[in-house]
C-alpha positions in Angstrom: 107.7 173.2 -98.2 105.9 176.5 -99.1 104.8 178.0 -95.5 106.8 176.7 -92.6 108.8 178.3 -90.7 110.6 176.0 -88.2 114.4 176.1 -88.2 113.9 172.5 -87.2 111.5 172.3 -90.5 113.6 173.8 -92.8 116.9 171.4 -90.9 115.0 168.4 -91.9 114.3 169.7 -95.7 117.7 170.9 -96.0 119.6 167.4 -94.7 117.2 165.6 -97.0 118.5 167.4 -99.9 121.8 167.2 -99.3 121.8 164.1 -101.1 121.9 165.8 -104.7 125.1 167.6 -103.7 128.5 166.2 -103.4 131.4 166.7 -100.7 132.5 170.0 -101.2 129.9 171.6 -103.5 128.2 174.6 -103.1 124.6 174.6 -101.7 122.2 177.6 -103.0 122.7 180.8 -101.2 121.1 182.1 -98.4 118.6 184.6 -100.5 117.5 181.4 -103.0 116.5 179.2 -99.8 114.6 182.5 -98.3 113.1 182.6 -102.1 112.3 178.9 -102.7 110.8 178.5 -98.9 109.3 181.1 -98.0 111.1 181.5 -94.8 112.7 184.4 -93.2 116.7 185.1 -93.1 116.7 184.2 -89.8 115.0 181.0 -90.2 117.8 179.7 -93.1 120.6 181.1 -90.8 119.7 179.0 -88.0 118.8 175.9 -90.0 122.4 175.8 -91.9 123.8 176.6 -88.3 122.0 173.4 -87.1 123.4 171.4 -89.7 127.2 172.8 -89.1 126.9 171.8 -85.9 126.2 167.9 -87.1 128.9 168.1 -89.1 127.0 168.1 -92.8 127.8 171.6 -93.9 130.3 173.9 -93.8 130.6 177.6 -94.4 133.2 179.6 -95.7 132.7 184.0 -94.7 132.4 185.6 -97.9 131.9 182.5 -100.3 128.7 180.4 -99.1 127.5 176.7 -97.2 129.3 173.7 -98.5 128.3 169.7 -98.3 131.0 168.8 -95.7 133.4 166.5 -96.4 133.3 163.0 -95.0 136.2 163.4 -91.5 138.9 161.4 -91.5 139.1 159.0 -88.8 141.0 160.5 -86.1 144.7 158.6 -85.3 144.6 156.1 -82.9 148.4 154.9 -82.7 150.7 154.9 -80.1 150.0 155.6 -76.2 150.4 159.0 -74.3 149.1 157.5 -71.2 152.6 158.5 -69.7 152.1 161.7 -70.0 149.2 161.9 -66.9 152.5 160.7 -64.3 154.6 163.3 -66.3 152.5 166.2 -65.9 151.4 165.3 -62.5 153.0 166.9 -59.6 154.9 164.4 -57.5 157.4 165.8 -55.4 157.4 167.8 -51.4 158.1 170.9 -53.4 155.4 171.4 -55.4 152.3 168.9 -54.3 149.0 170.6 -55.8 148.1 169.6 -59.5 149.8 171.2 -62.4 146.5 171.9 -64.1 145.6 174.9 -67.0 142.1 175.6 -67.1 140.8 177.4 -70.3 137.1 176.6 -69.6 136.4 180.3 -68.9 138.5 181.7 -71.7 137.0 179.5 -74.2 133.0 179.9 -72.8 133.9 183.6 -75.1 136.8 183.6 -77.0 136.2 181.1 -79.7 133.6 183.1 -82.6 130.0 181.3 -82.3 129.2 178.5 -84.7 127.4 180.2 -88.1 124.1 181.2 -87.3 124.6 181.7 -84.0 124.0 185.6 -82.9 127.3 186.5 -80.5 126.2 188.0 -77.2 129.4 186.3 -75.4 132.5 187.9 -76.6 134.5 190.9 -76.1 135.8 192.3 -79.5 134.1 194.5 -82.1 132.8 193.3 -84.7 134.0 193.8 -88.2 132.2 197.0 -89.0 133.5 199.1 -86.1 136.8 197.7 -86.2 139.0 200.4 -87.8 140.2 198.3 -90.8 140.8 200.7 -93.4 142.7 202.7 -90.8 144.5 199.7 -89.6 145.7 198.7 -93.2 147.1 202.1 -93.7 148.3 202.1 -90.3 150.2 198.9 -91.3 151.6 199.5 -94.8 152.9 203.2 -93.7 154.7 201.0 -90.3 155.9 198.1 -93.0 158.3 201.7 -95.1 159.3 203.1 -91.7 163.0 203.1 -91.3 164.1 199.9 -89.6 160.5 198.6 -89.7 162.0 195.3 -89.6 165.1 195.3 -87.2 165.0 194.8 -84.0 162.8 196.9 -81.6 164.2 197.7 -78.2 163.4 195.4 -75.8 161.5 197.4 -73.3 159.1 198.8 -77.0 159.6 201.1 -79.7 160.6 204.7 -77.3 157.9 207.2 -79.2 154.9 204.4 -78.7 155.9 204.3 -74.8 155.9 207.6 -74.5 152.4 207.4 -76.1 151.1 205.2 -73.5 152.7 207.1 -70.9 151.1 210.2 -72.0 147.7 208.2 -72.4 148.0 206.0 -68.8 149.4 209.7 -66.9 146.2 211.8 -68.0 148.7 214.1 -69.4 150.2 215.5 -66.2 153.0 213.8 -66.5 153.2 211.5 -63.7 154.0 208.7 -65.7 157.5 208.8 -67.6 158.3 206.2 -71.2 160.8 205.0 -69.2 158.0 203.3 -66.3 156.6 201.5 -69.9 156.8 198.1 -71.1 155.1 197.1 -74.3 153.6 193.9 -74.3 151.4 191.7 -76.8 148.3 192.7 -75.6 146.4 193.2 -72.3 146.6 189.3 -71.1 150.2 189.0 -72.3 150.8 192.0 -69.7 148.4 190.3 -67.1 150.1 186.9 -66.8 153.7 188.3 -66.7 152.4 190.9 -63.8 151.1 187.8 -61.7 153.7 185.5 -62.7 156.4 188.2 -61.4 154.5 190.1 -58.1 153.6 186.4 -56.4 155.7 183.3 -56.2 153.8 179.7 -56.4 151.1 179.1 -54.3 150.5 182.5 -52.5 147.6 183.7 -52.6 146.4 186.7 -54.5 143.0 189.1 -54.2 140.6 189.0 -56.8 137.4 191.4 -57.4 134.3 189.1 -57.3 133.3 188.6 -59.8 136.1 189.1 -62.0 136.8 188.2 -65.5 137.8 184.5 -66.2 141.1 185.2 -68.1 142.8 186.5 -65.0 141.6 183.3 -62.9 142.7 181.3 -65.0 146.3 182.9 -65.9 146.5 183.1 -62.0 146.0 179.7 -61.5 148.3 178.5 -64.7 151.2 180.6 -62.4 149.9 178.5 -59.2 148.6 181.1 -57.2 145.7 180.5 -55.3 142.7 183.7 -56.1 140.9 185.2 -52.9 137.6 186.8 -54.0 136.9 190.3 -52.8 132.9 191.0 -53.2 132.3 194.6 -54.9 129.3 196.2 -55.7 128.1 198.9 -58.0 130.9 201.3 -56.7 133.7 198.5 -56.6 135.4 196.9 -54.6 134.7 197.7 -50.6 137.8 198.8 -48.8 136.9 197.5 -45.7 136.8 193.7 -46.9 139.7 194.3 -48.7 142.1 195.5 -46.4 140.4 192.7 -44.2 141.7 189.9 -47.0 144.9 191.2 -47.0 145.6 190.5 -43.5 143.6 186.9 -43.7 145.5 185.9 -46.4 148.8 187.4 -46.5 148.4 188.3 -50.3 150.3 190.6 -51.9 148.8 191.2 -55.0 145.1 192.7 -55.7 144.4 192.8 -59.3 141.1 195.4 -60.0 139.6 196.9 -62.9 138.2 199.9 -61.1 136.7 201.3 -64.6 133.9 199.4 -66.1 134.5 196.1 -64.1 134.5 193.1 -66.2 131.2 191.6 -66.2 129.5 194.3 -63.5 130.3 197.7 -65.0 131.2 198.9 -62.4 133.3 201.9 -61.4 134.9 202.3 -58.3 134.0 205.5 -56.4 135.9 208.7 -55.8 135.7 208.2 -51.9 137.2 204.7 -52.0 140.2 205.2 -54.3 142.0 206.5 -51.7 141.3 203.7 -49.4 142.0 200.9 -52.0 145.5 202.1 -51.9 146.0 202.7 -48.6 144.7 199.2 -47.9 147.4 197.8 -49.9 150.5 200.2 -48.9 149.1 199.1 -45.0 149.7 195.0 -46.4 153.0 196.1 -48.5 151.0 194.7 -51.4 150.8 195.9 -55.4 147.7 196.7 -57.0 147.4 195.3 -60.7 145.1 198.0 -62.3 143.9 196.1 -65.4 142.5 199.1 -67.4 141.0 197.5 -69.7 137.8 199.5 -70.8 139.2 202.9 -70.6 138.8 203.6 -75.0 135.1 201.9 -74.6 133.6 204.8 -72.7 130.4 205.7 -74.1 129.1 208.9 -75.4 127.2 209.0 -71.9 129.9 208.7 -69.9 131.1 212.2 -68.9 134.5 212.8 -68.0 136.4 209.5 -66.8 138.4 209.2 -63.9 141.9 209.2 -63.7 144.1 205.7 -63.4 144.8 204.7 -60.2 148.9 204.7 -61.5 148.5 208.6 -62.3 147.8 208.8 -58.2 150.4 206.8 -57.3 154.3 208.1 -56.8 155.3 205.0 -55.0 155.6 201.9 -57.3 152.3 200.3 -55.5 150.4 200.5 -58.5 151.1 198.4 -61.7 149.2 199.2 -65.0 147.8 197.0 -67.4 146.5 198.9 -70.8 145.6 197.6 -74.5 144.6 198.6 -77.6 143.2 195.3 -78.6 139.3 196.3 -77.3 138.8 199.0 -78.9 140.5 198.0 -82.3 140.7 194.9 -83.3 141.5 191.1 -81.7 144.5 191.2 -84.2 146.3 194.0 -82.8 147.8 192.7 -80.0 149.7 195.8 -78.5 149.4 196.5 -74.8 151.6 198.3 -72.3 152.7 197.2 -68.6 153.8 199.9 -66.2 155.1 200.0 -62.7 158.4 201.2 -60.8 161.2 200.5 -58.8 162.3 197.0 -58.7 158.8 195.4 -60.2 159.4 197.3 -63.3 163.0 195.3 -63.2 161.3 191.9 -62.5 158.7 192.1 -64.8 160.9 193.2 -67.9 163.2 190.2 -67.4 159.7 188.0 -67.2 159.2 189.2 -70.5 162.2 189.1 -72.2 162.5 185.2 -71.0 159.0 184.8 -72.3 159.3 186.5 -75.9 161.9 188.7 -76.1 160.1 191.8 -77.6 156.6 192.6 -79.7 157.7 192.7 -82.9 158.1 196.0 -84.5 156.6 196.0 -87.3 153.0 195.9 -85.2 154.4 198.1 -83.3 155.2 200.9 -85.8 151.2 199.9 -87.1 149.9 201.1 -83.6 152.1 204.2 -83.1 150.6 205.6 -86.9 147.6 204.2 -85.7 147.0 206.7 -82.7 148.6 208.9 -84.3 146.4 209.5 -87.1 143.6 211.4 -87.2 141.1 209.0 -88.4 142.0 207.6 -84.4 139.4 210.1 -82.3 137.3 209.8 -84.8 137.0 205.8 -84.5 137.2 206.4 -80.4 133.7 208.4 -81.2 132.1 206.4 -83.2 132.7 203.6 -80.8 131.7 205.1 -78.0 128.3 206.1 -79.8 127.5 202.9 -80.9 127.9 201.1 -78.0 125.7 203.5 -76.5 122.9 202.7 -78.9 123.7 198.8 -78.8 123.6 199.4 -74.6 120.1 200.8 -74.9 119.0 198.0 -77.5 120.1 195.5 -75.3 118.1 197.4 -72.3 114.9 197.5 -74.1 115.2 194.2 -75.4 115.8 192.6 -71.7 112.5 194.7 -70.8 110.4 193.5 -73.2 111.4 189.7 -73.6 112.6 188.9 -69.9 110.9 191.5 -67.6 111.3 189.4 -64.6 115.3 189.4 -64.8 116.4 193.3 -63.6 118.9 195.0 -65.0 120.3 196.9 -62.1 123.1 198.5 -63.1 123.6 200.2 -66.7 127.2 200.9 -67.5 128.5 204.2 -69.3 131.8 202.2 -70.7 132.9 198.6 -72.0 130.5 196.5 -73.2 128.9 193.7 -71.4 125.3 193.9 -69.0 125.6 191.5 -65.8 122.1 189.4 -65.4 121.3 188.1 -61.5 118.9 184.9 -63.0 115.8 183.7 -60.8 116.7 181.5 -57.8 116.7 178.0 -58.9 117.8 178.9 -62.5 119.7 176.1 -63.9 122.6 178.3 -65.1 124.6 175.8 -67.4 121.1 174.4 -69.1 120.3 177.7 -70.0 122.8 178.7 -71.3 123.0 175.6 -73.7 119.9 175.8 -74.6 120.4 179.5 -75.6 123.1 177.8 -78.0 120.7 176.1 -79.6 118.3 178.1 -80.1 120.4 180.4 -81.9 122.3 182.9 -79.6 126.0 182.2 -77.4 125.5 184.0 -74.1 128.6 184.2 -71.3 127.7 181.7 -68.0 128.2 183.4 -64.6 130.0 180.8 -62.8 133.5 181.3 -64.5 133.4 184.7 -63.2 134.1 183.7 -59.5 137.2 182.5 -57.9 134.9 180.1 -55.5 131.4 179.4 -55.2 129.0 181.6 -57.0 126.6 183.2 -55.0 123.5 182.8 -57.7 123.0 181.9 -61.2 124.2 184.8 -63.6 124.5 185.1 -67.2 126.8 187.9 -69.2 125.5 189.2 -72.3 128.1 191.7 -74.4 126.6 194.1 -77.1 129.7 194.8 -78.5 130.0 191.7 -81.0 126.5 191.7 -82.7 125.7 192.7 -86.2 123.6 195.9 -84.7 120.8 196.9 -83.0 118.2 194.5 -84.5 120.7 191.5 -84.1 120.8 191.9 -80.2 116.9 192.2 -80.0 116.6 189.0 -82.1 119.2 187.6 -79.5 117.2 188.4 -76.4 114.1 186.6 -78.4 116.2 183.9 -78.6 117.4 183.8 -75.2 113.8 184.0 -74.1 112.8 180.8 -76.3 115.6 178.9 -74.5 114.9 180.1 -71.1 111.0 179.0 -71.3 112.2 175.3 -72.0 115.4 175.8 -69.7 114.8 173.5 -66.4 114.9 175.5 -63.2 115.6 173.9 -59.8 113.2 174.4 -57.1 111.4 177.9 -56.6 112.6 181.2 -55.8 111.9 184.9 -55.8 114.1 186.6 -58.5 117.1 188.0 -57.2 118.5 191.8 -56.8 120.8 191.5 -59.8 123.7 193.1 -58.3 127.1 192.3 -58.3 127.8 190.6 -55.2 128.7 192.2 -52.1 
């Protein structure tokens, strides 16, 4: 094979020669089969991803592709059909299924199979994590004095303080004590819904919204009542209107960079948002998640909603885990009055504390001054990958506007032609070499059109995300689409 170029080609050539090789050896490297058949980088990456996902080779990061090893047969024994009636909800008090649904966690969390260009998840990748700052971070924590004792319960006091500081804009209106430091931002999520709403209310949702909070709100049995926004957030009219349809007293908001829209609620309806849910005695959940992923567009960020907010209606959710790495799970929950009480018992029960040790890491962490300069760098890469990503979509799917480009986090929110078989395409893209986000996890009920998420954040660089949009188009040309259709606005609904 001196000229093809097919990753199905090159498949084909590749399981054929798998015969000279045994279980667990070593296949040539990546830069021999470029060499030896005349084939781009590309092409090789997408025909060893193909056979990965048949199960004939394996990859190891840093040491190479590897004949697979023949599976063992899974264990058949003994019977767990029990266990349907045991997890089953049988009695008056509690009559809806016990079900957990991970679908729209796991449609991003899970890293793409080799090969496969990552325009689905929601972490950096490797080069803008701050490793080298992290490691030092970690081994200065590791020789702090009582490093390895236990923390107090509510989090080490001078990190508190830090995300007091940090959530209060520096005015003060947030104290250490108002601080809970939890294992991240969805550790903090769950125990907030778990402990605002008993089983079975209902609580108000943005929509769309991002899937982790559905489905942590549904694992607690609460029932989510979308909320429409649009490119200024969520309206205030609608949602003091759900509050009195459906008695909730929770509304959990991201009202900076909305997860998947980007959007950021307006000045003028900040105001309203909370008066809508002092007028339902209802908390709002501000999940403030995006906040170090401004970009170096942005311009001066508005304050959090908690900062505005002397009487306990606002509780804040805030992580490091975005804009660091997905291994530094450190987050902090704050609120007031008797929530703060409720939800530090929810958390104790749950796990006790965050142990110290990654604590101490993420105090020397922001502390250090290697820590604005990462925030920078982050903010200007993303910027660059945004505007890849924007040029890209222009060029290789022209028909599918872009309505809204986002100054913070890291995801673009695609309206896809009426008719758009949403779940095809999107396998389809995963064959052809690129994992792209489905829109229908991202609503609490029906969606109102076929959407897709694409995240710059994860990719290698700029030229990975154009070679993922190529991609995408490939897939979308053999993608079936349902009827006929005029493309749609591409804004978030509402």
């Amino acid at each position: 094979m001196q000229h093809r170029s097919s990753v199905a080609d090159l498949a084909a050539v590749l399981r054929a020669e798998l015969e000279r090789y045994s279980p667990g050896e070593k296949l040539p490297s990546s830069r021999t089969l470029v060499d030896r058949h005349r084939v781009s980088p590309v092409t090789v990456s997408g025909a060893l991803a193909a056979l990965v996902r048949e199960g004939l080779v394996e990859t190891r990061p840093g040491a190479g592709a590897y004949r697979a090893r023949p599976r063992a047969a899974a264990h058949t024994g003994g019977d767990t059909s029990w266990q349907e009636l045991a997890l089953s909800a049988d009695t008056p008090s509690d009559p809806a299924p016990r079900a957990v649904d991970a679908g729209g966690v796991l449609a991003t969390l899970p890293e793409p199979p080799p090969g496969v260009i990552e325009l689905n998840g929601g972490y950096l990748p490797a080069a803008l994590r701050p490793e080298r700052a992290l490691a030092a971070a970690l081994a200065r924590a590791g020789r702090r004095p009582g490093a390895w004792g236990r923390p107090p319960l509510e989090g080490v006091t001078e990190l508190r303080e830090w995300f007091a500081a940090e959530i209060g804009g520096g005015t003060g209106a947030v104290s250490a004590a108002e601080v809970l430091i939890t294992a991240g931002g969805q550790s903090a999520l769950t125990t907030a819904l778990r402990g605002l709403a008993g089983p079975g209310a209902a609580v108000l949702v943005e929509s769309p919204t991002y899937p982790g909070m559905l489905a942590a709100a549904r694992a607690a049995g609460l029932r989510p009542v979308p909320v429409p926004v649009d490119r200024d957030g969520v309206r205030p009219d609608l949602l003091a209107r759900a509050f009195r349809a459906s008695g909730a007293r929770v509304f959990v908001c991201q009202p900076l960079f909305q997860n998947p829209t980007g959007a950021v609620l307006a000045a003028d309806r900040r105001g309203p948002v909370l008066a809508a849910a002092r007028a339902a005695g209802a908390f709002v959940v501000e999940d403030d998640f995006a906040r170090r992923l401004a970009h170096a567009d942005a311009g001066p960020l508005s304050g959090t909603l908690r900062a505005d907010d002397p009487d306990g209606v606002v509780v804040h959710i805030s992580s490091l885990t975005k804009a660091t790495s997905p291994s530094l799970r450190v987050g902090a929950l704050t609120a007031r009055g008797p929530a703060l009480e409720r939800l530090r018992a929810i958390q104790i029960v749950d796990s006790f504390f965050v142990p110290r040790p990654l604590q101490e890491a993420a105090l020397e962490l922001v502390g250090a001054p290697a820590w604005p300069r990462h925030l920078r760098t982050v903010a200007g890469e993303l910027t660059v990958r945004r505007d890849a990503l924007l040029t890209a979509l222009a060029r290789e799917l022209p028909d599918v506007p872009v309505p809204y480009a986002p100054r913070g986090g890291y995801q673009l929110w695609l309206r896809l032609p009426d008719g758009t078989d949403e779940a095809a395409l999107v396998a389809a893209a995963l064959r052809a070499g690129v994992a792209v986000a489905p829109g229908r996890p991202y609503f609490a009920a029906e969606a109102t059109a076929p959407y897709v998420r694409l995240s710059y954040a994860p990719a290698a660089g700029a030229a990975e995300i154009a070679e993922g949009v190529r991609r995408l188009r490939a897939a979308r040309a053999g993608a079936p689409v349902v009827g006929g259709g005029a493309v749609g606005d591409g804004g978030a609904t509402g």
